[in-house]
C-alpha positions in Angstrom: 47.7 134.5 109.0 50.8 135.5 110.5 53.6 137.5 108.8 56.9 135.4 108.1 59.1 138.2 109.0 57.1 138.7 112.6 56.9 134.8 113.5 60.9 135.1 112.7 61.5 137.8 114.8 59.4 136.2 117.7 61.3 133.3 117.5 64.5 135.1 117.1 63.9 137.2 120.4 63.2 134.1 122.3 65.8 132.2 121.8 68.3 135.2 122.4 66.4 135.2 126.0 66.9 131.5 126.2 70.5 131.7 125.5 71.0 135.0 127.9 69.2 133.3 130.7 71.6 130.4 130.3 74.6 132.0 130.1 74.5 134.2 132.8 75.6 132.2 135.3 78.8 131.6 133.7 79.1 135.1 132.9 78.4 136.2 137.2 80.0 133.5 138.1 83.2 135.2 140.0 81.0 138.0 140.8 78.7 135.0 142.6 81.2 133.2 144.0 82.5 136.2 146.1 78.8 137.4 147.4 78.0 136.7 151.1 74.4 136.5 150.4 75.1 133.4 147.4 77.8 131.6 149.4 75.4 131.8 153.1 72.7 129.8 150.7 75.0 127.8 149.1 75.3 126.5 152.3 72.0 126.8 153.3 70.0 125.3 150.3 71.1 122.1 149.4 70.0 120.6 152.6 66.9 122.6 152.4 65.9 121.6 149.2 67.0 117.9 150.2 64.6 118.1 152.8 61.6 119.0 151.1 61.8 116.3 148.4 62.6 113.8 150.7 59.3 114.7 152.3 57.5 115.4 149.6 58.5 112.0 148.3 57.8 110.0 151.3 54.7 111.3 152.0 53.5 111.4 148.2 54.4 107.6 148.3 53.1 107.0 151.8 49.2 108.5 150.7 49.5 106.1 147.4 48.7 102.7 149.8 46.6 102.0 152.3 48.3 101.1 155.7 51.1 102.6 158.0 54.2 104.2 156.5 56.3 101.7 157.4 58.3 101.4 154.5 58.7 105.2 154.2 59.8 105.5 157.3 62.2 102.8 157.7 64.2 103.8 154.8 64.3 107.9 155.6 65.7 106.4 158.7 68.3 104.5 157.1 69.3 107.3 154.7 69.4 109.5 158.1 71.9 107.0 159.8 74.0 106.2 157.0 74.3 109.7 156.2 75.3 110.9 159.7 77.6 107.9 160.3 79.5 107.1 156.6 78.9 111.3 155.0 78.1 109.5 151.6 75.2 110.5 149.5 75.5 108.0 147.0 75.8 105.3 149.8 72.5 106.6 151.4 70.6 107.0 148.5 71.2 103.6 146.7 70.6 101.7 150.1 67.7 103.8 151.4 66.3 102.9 148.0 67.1 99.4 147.7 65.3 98.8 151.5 62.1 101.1 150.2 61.7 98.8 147.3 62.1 95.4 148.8 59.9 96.7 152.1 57.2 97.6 149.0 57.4 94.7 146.8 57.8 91.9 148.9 56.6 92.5 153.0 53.7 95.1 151.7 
């Protein structure tokens, strides 16, 4: 069995980690905010990481029904135009969305 005092500790230390790992951010924040290397990926990674869930999405959905990606493909193209064209996410989203599930439900 194990020792009160130790199982304590153990969970003391962990959730001192936790809370460290959650606050440092905050803590480095001016620090971050005046690195080259953080601001050249802050504009780097958000389209990045866009990019692969969109793909990772689309094809995920695409290899879950048999026939042509149609409706996958239709609606990254629609997220693609409305994003170059009106420069809303939300827009793009909700819309590319919308198309993907009618094209699914009711032409699939």
């Amino acid at each position: 069995m194990i020792a009160s005092g130790y199982l304590i500790s153990v969970i003391a230390a962990m959730g001192i980690v936790t809370f460290a790992l959650r606050a440092l951010p905050f803590v480095a924040a001016r620090w971050l905010q005046r690195h080259a290397l953080v601001q050249a990926l802050g504009q780097f990674l958000p389209l990045a990481i866009m990019t692969l869930l969109l793909v990772h999405s689309a094809t995920g959905a695409a290899l879950a029904h048999a026939g042509w990606p149609w409706p996958e493909l239709l609606a990254v193209a629609l997220v693609v135009v409305l994003q170059w064209t009106r420069r809303n996410a939300l827009l793009s989203i909700v819309l590319g969305t919308c198309l993907y599930v009618l094209m699914r439900n009711f032409l699939v």
